[in-house]
N, C-alpha and C positions, 0 to 999 in steps of 0.2 A: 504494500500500500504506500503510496506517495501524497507526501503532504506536504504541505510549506505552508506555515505561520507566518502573517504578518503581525506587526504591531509599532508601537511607538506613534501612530499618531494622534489629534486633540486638537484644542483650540490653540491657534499661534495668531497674531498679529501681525498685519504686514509689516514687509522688511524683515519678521523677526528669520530663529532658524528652525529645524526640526529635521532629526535622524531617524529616517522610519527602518526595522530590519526586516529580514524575511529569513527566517528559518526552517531549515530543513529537519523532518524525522522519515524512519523509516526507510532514507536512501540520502546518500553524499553528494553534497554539488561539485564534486571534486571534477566530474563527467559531465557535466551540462551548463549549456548556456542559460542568464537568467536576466529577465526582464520585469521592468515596471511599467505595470499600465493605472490607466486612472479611470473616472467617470464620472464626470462631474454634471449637477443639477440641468437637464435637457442638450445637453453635447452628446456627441459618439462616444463611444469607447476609444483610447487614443496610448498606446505607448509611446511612455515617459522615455524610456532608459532599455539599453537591452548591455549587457557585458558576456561575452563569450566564453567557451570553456576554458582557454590560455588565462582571459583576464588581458591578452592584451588586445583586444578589439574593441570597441567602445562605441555606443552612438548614443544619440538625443533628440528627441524633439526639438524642432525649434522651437517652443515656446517655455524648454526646459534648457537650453543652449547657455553656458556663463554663470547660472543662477546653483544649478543641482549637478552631485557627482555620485554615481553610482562607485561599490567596490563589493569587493569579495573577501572574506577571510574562510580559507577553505578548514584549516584548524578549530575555528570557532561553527562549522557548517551555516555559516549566515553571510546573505547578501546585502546590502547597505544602500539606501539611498539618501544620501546629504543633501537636505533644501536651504538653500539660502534663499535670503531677501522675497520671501513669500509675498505673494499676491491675491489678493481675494478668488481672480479666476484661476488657483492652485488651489480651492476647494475643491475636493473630491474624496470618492473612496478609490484609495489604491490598493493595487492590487500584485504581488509578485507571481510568477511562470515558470517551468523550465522545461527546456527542452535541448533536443541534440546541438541544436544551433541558433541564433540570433532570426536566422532567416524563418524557420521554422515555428517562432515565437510569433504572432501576428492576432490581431484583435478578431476574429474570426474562431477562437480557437473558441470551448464550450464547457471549461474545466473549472471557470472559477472559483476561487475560497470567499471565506467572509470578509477579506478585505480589512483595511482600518482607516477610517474616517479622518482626513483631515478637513478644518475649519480655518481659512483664514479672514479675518476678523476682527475689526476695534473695536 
C-alpha cells in the first residue's frame, strides 16, 4: 500500500513563509519522482512543483517561479515544499504524488490524499 502524508499547512499571511512536507509510508521515495499540486477555491487542479528521482531535475509553475522551493531528504523519506512571500491566490489544498517520473506526474492522475489546507490571509 502506498501512501504519502501531507501536512504543515494553516493560516499564513501574505509575504509570510510556510514549509508544507509530504511523507512517505509503506514505500521509499528513494525511486520516485515527487510533485506538488494545489487546488484552489474555482481554479483547475495545477502543479506547483514536480522534483525527480536524482533530485536533480526541478520545475515550477510559473506562478510558483522565485517565490517556493521544492527538496527531498531521502533519509528522513519526506519531500518539502518551501513557500515564500505567500499570496492570497497560494490559497489552496495541496497536495503531494509520486510517480516513476516528473513526466508521468500530471493533474489528470485520480489518486488523491487528503491534502492540507493552506490559507493565505490578513
Amino acid at each position: 500500500q502506498l501512501h504519502l502524508g501531507e501536512s504543515g499547512g494553516g493560516l499564513v499571511q501574505p509575504g509570510g513563509s510556510m514549509r508544507l512536507s509530504c511523507a512517505a509510508s509503506g514505500f521509499t521515495l528513494d525511486y520516485y519522482a515527487i510533485a506538488w499540486f494545489r487546488r484552489a477555491p474555482g481554479k483547475e487542479r495545477e502543479r506547483v512543483s514536480c522534483i525527480s528521482v536524482s533530485g536533480l531535475m526541478i520545475d515550477y509553475a510559473d506562478s510558483a517561479k522565485g517565490r517556493f522551493t521544492i527538496s527531498r531528504d531521502n533519509a528522513k523519506n519526506t519531500v518539502y515544499l518551501q513557500m515564500n512571500n505567500l499570496k492570497p491566490e497560494d490559497t489552496a489544498v495541496y497536495y503531494c504524488a509520486a510517480d516513476s517520473s516528473c513526466a508521468t506526474l500530471q493533474v489528470d492522475r485520480g489518486d488523491w490524499g487528503q491534502g492540507t489546507q493552506v490559507t493565505v490571509s490578513s
